[in-house]
N, C-alpha and C positions, 0 to 999 in steps of 0.2 A: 786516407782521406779521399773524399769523393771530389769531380769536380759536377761543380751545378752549373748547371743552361739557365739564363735568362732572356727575356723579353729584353728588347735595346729598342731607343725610341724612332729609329727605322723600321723594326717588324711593329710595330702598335700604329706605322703613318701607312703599313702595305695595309695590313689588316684591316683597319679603318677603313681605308677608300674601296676596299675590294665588298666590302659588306654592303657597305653603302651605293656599291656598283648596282649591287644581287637587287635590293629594295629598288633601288630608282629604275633598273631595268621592269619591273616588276608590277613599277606602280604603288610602291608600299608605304605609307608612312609610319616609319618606326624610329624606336630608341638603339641606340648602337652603344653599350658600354662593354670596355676592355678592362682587365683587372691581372695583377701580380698572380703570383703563387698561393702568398696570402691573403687575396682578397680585397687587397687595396687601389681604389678606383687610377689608372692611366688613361683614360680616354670618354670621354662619353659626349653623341653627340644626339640631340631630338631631331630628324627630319620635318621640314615643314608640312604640318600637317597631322602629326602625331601627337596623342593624347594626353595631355602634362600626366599623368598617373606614370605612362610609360617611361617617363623619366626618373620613376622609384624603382618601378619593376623590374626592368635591365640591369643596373648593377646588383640588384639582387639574387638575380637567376644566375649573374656570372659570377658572384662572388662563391654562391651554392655550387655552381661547378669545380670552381678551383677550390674549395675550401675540400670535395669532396672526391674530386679529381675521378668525375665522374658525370656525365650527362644529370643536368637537371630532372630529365623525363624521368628516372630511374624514380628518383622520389615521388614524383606525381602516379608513375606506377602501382609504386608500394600502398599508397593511400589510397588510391582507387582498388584497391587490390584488400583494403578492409582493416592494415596497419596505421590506424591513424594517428597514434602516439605518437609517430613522426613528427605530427604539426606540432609537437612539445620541443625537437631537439632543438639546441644549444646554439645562435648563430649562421642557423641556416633558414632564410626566407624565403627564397624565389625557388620553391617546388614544383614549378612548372615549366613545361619542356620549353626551351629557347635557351639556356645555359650549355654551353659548350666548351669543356677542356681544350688549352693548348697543348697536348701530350708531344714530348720528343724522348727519345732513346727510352720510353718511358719516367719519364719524370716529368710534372705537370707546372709550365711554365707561368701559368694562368688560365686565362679564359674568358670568352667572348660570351657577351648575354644581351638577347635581343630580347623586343616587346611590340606590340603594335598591329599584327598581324592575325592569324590563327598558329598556335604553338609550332607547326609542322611548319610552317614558311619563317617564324620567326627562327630557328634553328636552320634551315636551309641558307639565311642570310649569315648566321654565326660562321657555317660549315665555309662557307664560300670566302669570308673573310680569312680563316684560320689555314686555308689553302692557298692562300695568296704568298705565303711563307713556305710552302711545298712539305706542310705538315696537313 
């Protein structure tokens, strides 16, 4: 039997404020949502000034990362890349880059999914937040 790593609602309070660092340094108003293993919403907050839409899009893109334990962008790849059957699969929405794995010892503890921004700064805020845990 294996032992599994979880998120404890310590590393979801660093992560949080570290993302939320990245964006207000930044000037950004975005959506910040954190997600389980499974994909099930821990955290989400709207920055003032962020787009209510952004408030569906983030747990989406994060849930897409952790469900697939894998950068959102990868999808948005594939589809720009001419595999669009993708937009058919099973429970995965936010195919666009801003979903970001929590990966440790390789196993994916969750994951961080921003909105609000342009895709490359919305992941730059995930990345920063998921560093604040020294993953």
């Amino acid at each position: 039997m294996k032992t599994k790593h979880a998120l404890e609602s310590a590393d979801v309070k660093a992560i949080a404020a570290a993302a939320e660092a990245e964006a207000l340094k930044n000037h950004w108003s975005v959506t910040i949502a954190i997600v389980d293993d499974g994909g099930h919403l821990l955290f989400l907050q709207r920055l003032d000034g962020a787009a209510p839409i952004s408030s569906h899009i983030a747990p989406e893109k994060a849930k897409t990362a952790a469900l697939g334990r894998r950068e959102s962008k990868i999808y948005e790849d594939v589809i720009n890349g001419g595999r669009v059957s993708f937009l058919s699969a099973p429970e995965i929405k936010g195919m666009l880059e801003g979903g970001v794995p929590i990966i440790k010892e390789g196993q994916c503890l969750g994951a961080v999914g921003v909105s609000g921004v342009k895709s490359n700064e919305d992941a730059q805020i995930a990345k920063a937040g998921i560093a604040a845990i020294g993953l």
